[in-house]
Structure formats: structure tokens, C-alpha cells
C-alpha positions, 0 to 999 in steps of 0.5 A: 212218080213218088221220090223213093222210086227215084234211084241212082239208076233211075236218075242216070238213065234221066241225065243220059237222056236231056244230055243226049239232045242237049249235046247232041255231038257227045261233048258235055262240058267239063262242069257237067261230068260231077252230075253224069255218075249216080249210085245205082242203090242211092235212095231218095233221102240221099239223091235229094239231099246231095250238094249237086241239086238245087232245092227250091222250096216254095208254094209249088212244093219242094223242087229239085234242079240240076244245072246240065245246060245245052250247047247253046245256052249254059243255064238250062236245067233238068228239074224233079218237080211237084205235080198238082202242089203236093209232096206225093206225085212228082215229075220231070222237066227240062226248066229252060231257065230263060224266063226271068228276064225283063229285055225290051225289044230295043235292047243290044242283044234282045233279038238274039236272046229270043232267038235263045229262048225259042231254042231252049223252048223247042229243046225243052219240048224235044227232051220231054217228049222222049223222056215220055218215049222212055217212060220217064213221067213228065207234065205231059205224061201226067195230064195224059194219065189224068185225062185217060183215067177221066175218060174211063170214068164215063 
């Protein structure tokens, strides 16, 4: 999906979606209600370049982040992300944001923290697989794609 296909509407529909399983008894933190309401006109150039994104830029591109969380772990993100390293194709991920951490084992906590990593994972894969469901593009979706488009080519 190209960015300036990617409107106010388009966006809301997204949220609503992560948050549905990301909060799955309807109570969304209060930090979180600035992010739920998008223009419905609001166009790329301006969605983008809004103080509630993230932007990361980097050797995969541009990439765009919103802090929406889950009921367990604050830090999870719902992420617009470059396909492939260009600027042209992008998708949606659910960024468990769990994997820059260092923890041993034998560290207070480290269990219970895998414990939260294998959550946000199972989460991440549930709220991607219906955003597919939905027609919202994803990683998933993309190699779907590619691959069907390889095999009509034989």
C-alpha cells in the first residue's frame, strides 16, 4: 500500500482493529484516547508528519509507530513500515517492542518477562492475521501476494 492511500479513515479502521484484541474488555488507557480520532480527509503529508508518530528513519526506510500498547504490556506499538527497503510499498505491523532487551536467565524477573515477550508475540500474530481478515496489508499479506504472482508466472 502506498502512503497517500493511507487516509484519516483508513487509519482509524487500523487502530480500532489492534485495539480490539489489544484491550479485548474495551477499556483503552487514557494516554491512548489522543491517538483513537483521524480526519477522515487527512492525507499522508499530514497523518505522517503528526506529533503522535514515531518516525524512525533508517537503512529500512522511513517508518512510522504509534504507542497503542496492550493490556499487559505498555510499550507495544502498531507500526507503518517499508516493504522490501524502498519508499513506495508499505505495510502494517503490530512491533512487540520487547526485543532490545539483554536479560539472563538467572536475572529477578527474566521469567516473567518471556512470559510477556511469548504474550506480545502470540498478540502481535493474532492482531496481524485479522488486519489480513480485513484487508489491511501486512508482511503476511505481501509475501502472500508476491508468492501467488510467482506461482501465476509458471
Amino acid at each position: 500500500m502506498r502512503l497517500n492511500e493511507i487516509d484519516g479513515e483508513f487509519l482509524e479502521r487500523t487502530i480500532k482493529s489492534y485495539l480490539s484484541l489489544a484491550y479485548p474488555h474495551g477499556t483503552v488507557p487514557e494516554r491512548i484516547q489522543p491517538l483513537l480520532t483521524w480526519e477522515a480527509g487527512l492525507r499522508c503529508n499530514q497523518w505522517c508528519t503528526d506529533d503522535r508518530f514515531e518516525v524512525c528513519k533508517g537503512a529500512q526506510g522511513t517508518q512510522y509507530f504509534l504507542r497503542l500498547g496492550n493490556h499487559f504490556y505498555p510499550n507495544m506499538k502498531l507500526g507503518i513500515v517499508a516493504c522490501a527497503g524502498d519508499e513506495e510499498e508499505f505495510v502494517f505491523v503490530a512491533d512487540t517492542h520487547d526485543r532490545h532487551f539483554e536479560i539472563d536467565d538467572d536475572q529477578p524477573g527474566a521469567l516473567r518477562f518471556r512470559e510477556v515477550q511469548r504474550k506480545n508475540e502470540d498478540l502481535k500474530e493474532e492482531i496481524e492475521a485479522q488486519w489480513q481478515m480485513e484487508g489491511i496489508p501486512t508482511f503476511g499479506s505481501f509475501n502472500n501476494f508476491f508468492n501467488q504472482s510467482l506461482i501465476s508466472l509458471r
